[in-house]
C-alpha positions in Angstrom: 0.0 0.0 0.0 2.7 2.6 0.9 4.8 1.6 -2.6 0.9 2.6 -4.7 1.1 6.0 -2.4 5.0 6.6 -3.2 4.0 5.6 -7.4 0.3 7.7 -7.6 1.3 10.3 -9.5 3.3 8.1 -11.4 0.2 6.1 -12.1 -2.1 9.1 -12.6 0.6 10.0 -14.9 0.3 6.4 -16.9 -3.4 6.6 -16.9 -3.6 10.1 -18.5 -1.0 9.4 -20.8 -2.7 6.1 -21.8 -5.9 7.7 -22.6 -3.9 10.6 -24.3 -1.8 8.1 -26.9 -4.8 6.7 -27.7 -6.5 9.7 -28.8 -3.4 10.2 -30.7 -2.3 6.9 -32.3 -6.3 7.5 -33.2 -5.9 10.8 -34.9 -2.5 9.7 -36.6 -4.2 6.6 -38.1 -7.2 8.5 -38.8 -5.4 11.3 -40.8 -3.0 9.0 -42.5 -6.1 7.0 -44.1 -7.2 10.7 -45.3 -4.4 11.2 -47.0 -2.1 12.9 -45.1 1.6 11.7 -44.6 2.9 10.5 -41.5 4.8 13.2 -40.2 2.6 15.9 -41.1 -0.5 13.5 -39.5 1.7 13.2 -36.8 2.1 16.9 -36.0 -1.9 17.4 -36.2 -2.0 14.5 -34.2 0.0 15.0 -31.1 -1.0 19.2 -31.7 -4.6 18.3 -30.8 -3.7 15.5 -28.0 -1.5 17.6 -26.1 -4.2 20.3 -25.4 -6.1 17.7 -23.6 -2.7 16.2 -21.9 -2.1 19.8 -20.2 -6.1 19.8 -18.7 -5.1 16.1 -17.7 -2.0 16.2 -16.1 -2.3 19.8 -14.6 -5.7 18.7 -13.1 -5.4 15.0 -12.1 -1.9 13.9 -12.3 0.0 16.4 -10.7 -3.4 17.9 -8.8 -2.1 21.4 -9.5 -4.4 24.0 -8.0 -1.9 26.7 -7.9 0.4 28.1 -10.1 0.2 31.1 -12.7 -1.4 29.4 -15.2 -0.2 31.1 -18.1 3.4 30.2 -17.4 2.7 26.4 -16.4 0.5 26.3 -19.9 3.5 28.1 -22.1 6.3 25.6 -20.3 4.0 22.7 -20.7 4.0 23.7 -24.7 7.5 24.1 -25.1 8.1 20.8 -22.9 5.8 18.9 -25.0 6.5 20.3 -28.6 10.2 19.5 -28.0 9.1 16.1 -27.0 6.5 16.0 -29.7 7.7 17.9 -32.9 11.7 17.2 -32.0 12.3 13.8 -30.8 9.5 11.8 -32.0 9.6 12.9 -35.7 13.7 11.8 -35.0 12.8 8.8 -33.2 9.7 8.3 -36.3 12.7 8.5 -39.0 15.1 6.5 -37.2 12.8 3.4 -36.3 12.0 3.4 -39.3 15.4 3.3 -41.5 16.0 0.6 -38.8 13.4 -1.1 -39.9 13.9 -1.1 -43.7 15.6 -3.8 -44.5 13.0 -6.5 -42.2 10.4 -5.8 -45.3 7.4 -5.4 -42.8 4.4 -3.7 -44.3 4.3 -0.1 -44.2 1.1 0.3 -40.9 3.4 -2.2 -38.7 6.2 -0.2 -39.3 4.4 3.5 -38.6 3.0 1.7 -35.3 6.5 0.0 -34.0 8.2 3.8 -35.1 5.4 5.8 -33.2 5.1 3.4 -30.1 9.2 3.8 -29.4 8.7 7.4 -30.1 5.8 7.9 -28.0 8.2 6.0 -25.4 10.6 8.3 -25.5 8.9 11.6 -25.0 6.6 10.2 -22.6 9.8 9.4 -20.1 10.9 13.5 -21.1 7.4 14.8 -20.7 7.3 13.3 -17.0 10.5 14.8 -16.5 10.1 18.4 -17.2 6.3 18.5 -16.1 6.7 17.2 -12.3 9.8 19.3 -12.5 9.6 22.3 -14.2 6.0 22.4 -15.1 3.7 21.6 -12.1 6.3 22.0 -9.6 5.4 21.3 -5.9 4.9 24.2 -3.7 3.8 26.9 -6.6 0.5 27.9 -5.2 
């Protein structure tokens, strides 16, 4: 019981992002089948899920009922665009001139790509928002 009370926000964090990569692996599938290419679905994708993420994790993962809200919203956009528009497009091109030469079909390869990717800037998301973002204490 006392490790679930050390790991809640942790876990808030996991549920919030769990709901919030399916609303975007959604979008990005969605968009893709209308045409759009994977990066550029990508950015629409993660653009529209990471409004929701801040009304998420500001209000239930991090329970942040202080702060100046501007700021927290502005470092919460620069956190997760980095994360986002930087290192999963990198992470999206890498996986997938890894995975060029295993001949998989061209869907299995955008999921594998965006699921490391979505790894990634999930672990640097947590970082900068329980540290920078909705830091304990700002009331």
């Amino acid at each position: 019981m006392e490790s679930l009370k050390k790991h809640a926000e942790k876990l808030r964090f996991a549920i919030v992002g769990g709901a919030n990569t399916a609303l975007d692996f959604g979008l990005l599938f969605l968009f893709v089948a209308l045409g759009l290419n994977s990066i550029g679905a990508n950015y629409l994708s993660t653009g529209i899920a990471f409004i929701f993420s801040f009304f998420a994790n500001k209000s239930f993962t991090f329970r942040s009922k202080g702060g100046n809200v501007r700021k927290q919203f502005l470092l919460f956009i620069v956190v997760t665009i980095f994360g986002l528009w930087v290192i999963q497009p990198v992470v999206i091109l890498g996986v997938t001139a890894a995975l060029a030469a295993f001949s998989l079909n061209e869907s299995a390869v955008l999921f594998i790509a965006k699921l490391v990717a979505t790894l990634a800037s999930l672990v640097w998301n947590y970082l900068f928002y329980s540290k920078l973002v909705f830091k304990k204490g700002e009331k």
